[in-house]
C-alpha positions, 0 to 999 in steps of 0.5 A, spaced: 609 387 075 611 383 082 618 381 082 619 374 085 621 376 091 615 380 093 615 383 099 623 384 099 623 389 092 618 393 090 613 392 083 614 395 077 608 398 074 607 399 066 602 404 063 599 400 058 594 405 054 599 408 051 596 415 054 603 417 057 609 418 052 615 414 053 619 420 054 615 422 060 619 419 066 619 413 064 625 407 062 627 404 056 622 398 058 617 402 058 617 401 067 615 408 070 620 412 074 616 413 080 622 417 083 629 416 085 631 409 087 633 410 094 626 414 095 621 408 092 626 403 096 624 407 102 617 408 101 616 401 099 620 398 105 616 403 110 610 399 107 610 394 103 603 392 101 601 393 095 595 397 097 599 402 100 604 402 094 599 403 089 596 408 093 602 412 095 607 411 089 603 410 083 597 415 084 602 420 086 606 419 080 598 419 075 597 426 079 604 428 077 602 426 069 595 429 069 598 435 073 604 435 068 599 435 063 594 440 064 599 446 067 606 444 064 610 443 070 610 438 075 607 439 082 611 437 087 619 439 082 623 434 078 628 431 078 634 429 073 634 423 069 640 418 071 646 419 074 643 426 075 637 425 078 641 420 084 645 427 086 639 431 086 637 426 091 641 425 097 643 433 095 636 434 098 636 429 102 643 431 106 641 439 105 648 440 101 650 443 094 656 439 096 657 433 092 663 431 096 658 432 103 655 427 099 660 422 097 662 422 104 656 420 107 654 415 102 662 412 104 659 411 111 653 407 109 656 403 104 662 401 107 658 400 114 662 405 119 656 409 121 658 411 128 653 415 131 659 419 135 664 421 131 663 427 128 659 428 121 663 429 115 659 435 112 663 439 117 658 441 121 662 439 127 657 436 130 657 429 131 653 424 127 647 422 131 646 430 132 646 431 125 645 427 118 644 421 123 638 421 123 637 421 115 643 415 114 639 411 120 633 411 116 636 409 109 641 404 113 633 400 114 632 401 108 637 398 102 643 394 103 651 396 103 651 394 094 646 399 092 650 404 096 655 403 092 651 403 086 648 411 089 655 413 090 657 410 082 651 414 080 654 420 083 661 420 081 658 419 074 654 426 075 660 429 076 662 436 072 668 436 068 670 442 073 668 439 080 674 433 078 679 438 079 680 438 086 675 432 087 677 427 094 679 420 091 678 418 098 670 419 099 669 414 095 666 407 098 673 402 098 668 397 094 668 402 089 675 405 089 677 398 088 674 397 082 676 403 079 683 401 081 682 395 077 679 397 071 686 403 072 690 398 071 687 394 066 688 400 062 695 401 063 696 394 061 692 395 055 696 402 053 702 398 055 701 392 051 699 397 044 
């Protein structure tokens, strides 16, 4: 399906044959899951015609299914569903196992405080146009600062139980750390009042 403001969002795509089973990355409305959000924003963006969204997105994800199909596993590796799958994502991305490098990173782009000279977050010491520069340019044409927030959420969300111990409140987008500090406090007035 075509979104209203086609070219500015990319399509949807059903599979209508009911060959595909629902279980096989696919949502709730039955859409398919052509890959992460930031990933199909990307690609779309890249190019927008539909000729080349078909050709690339859909036919990959077909290619997946029929491979999937016949061997069991997907040609090119799979990631998560939901909150998982976004982590997974920017984790590859960013070449990082560090959830907080993550964080840090998508904090920049969310916030809009890139800065090509400042030192990049991941540690490296290098600074940032010299190392995941390149990556957050890229991604900084291709979405706006809300859906930065929204990706970061999503990886706060895939947090484990034990990476919360010592997790950096700081890392967090300040539009996000707001809301969270929102919703705080009106459950601390909540508690208080019961």
């Amino acid at each position: 399906m075509l979104p209203r403001d086609y070219p500015d969002s990319p399509p949807t795509v059903q599979e209508t044959g009911g060959r595909i089973p629902p279980n096989f990355h696919q949502y709730g409305d039955r859409t398919l899951c052509l890959g992460a959000p930031v990933e199909v924003w990307r690609r779309f963006k890249a190019d927008p015609r539909l000729v080349t969204f078909v050709e690339t997105l859909v036919v990959e994800y077909l290619y997946g299914y029929a491979y999937f199909e016949k061997h069991g596993e997907m040609p090119f590796g799979e990631l998560s569903h939901g909150a998982n799958g976004i982590r997974e994502y920017y984790q590859d991305l960013f070449n990082t196992d560090d959830v907080q490098i993550v964080l840090s990173l998508l904090k920049l782009m969310a916030d809009g405080t890139y800065r090509g000279h400042h030192v990049c977050p991941c540690g490296s010491g290098k600074i940032l146009r010299r190392c995941h520069g390149a990556s957050m340019l890229d991604l900084l044409k291709q979405q706006s600062k809300e859906r930065f927030i929204r990706d970061a959420t999503n990886v706060l969300y895939s947090l484990k139980e034990s990476e919360m111990k010592d997790f950096d409140w700081s890392l967090l987008p300040k539009a996000l750390k707001k809301e969270l500090d929102e919703m705080a406090r009106e459950q601390a007035k909540r508690e208080k009042c019961a």
